[in-house]
C-alpha positions in Angstrom: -27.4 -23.2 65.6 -26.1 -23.0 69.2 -26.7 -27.0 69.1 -25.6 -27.4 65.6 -22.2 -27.3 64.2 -23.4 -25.9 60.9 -22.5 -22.6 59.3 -25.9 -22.2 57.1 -29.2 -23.7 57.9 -32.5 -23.0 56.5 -35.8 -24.6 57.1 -39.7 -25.6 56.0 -41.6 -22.4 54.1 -45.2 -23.0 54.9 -47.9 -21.1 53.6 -49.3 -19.0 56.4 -52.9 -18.9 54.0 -54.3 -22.2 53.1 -55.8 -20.9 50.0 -52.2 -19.7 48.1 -50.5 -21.8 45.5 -47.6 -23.1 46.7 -44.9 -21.2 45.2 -42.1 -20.6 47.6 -42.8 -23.4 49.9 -39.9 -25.8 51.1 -42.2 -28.6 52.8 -38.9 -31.5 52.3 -39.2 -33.4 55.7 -35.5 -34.6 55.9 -32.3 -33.1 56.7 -30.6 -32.7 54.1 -26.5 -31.7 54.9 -24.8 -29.0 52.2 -21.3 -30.0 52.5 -18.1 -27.4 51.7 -17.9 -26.8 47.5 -21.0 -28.7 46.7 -23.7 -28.0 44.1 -26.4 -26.0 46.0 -29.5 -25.6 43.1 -31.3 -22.4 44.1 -34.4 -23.1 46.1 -32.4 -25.7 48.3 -32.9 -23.2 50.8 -35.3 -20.2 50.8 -34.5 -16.4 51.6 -37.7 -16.6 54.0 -35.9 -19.2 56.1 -32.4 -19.3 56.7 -29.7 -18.5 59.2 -26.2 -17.4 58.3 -23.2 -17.7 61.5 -21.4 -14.0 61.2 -18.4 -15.2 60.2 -19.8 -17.0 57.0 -21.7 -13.1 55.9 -18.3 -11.6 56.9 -16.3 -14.0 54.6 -18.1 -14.2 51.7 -18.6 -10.4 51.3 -22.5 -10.9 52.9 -25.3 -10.8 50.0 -24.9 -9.5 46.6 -27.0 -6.4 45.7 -26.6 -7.0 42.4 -28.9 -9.6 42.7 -32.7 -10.3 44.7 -35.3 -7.7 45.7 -35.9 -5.0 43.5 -33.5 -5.9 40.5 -34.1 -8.0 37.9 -32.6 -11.0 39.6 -34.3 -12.8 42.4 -31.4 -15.4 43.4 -29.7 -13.7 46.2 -30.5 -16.4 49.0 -29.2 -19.1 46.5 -26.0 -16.8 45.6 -25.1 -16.3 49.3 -25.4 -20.2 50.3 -23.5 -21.6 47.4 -20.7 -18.7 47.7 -20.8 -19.9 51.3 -20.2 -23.6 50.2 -17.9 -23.2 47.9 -16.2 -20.8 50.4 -15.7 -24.0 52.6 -18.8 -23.7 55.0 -20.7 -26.7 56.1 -24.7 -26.3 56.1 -27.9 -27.8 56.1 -31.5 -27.9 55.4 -33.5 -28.6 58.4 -37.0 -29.2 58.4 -37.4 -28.6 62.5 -36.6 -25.2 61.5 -40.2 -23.8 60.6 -41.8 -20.3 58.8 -44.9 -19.6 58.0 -44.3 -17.0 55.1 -47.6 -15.1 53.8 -47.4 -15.4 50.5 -50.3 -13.9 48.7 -49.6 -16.3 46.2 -52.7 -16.3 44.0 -54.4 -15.2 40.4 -52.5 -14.5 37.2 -49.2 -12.7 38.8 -48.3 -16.3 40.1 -47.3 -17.1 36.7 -45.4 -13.4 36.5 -43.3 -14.9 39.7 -42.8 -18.1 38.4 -41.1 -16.7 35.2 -38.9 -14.0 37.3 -37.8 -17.4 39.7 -36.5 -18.5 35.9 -34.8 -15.8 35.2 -33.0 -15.1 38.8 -31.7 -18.7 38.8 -30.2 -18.1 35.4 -28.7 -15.1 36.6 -27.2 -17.6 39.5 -25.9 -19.9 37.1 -23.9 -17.4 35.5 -22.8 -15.6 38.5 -21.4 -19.2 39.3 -20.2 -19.8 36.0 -18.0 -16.7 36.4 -16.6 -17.4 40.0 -13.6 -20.1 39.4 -13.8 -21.8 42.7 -17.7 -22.7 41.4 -17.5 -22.6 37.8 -16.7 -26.6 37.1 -19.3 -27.6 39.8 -22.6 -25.1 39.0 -21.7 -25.3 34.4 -21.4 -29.2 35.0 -24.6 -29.5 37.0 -26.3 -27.0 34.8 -26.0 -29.3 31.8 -27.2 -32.0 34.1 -30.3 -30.6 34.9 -31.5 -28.2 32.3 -32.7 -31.8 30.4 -35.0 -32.8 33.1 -35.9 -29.1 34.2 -37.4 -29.3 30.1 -38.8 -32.1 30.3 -40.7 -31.4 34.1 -41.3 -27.8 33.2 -41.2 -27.6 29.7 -38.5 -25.9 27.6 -39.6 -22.1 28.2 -38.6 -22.6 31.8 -34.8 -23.8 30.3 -34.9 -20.9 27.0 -35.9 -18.4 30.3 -32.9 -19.3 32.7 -30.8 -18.8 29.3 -32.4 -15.3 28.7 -31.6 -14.9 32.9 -28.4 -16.0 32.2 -27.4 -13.5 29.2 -29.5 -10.8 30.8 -27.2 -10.5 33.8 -24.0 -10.7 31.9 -25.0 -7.6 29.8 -25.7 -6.1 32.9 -22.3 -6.9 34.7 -20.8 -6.2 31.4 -22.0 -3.0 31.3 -21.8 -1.8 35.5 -18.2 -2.8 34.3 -17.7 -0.5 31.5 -19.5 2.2 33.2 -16.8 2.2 35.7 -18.6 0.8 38.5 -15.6 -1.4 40.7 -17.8 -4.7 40.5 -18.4 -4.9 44.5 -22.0 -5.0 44.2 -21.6 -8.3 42.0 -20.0 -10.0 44.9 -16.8 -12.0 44.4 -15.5 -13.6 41.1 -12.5 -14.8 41.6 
């Protein structure tokens, strides 16, 4: 990043054993650039392999612990990148930038995973939906893409990110009414 006048970056996911289904691998060869207040669809960049200036963690409240490893919603690298885009941070995904994340991606509990992935990037969506600076951008492309999301990955995938979606606003609803001052869920402004 010393080189590179980006704010973000994140990189290739390779799997580290041959033998593990790739789930969680980022093998895209080109550059791609994430300019200020665009869409960012989770899995643009993985948690496993990304890089964050200070400033950007600092400005956008860091990541949301609401959200990711050990809740119910496993979307917190894609929540801190798009808050950090719609925030006004340039980034990228750079394929020179290289992991090679053990997985242990194999057997039944693959498809376990692959159902949770739905459901955090429901979650996303709706965290999105509710921030005002990325409500228009993340609803609009939604709609876009839950078609072709059906049509790729059939129509559980779609009915799942809905369920992901509801799921965690019944549970900011009711961190909310318990009291709780909403920190955790990041910013909605």
């Amino acid at each position: 990043m010393e080189t590179d006048p980006v704010a973000f970056v994140g990189g290739r996911v390779l799997p580290h054993e041959p033998s593990d289904r790739a789930v969680g691998i980022l093998a895209r060869e080109r550059r791609e650039e994430i300019r200020p207040g665009t869409f960012v669809d989770a899995g643009t960049i993985f948690g496993s392999n990304m890089a964050f200036r200070r400033e950007v963690l600092e400005s956008v409240g860091g990541f949301d612990e609401a959200l990711g490893h050990g809740t119910p919603f496993g979307c917190e690298d894609a929540d801190t990148v798009a808050r950090a885009s719609a925030a006004g941070f340039h980034g990228a995904y750079d394929p020179r930038v290289v992991v090679r994340h053990h997985h242990g991606r194999k057997g039944p509990e693959v498809e376990q995973l692959l159902r949770a992935y739905d459901i955090g990037r429901g979650a996303f969506y709706a965290k999105c939906a509710l921030d005002r600076r990325m409500r228009r951008t993340y609803v609009g492309a939604w709609v876009r893409i839950a078609p072709r999301r059906a049509r790729e990955r059939g129509v559980r995938t779609v009915a799942r990110e809905l369920l992901g979606a509801l799921r965690y606003l019944r549970h900011r609803a009711r961190r909310r009414a318990a009291g709780a001052n909403g920190s955790a869920f990041g910013p909605c402004r």
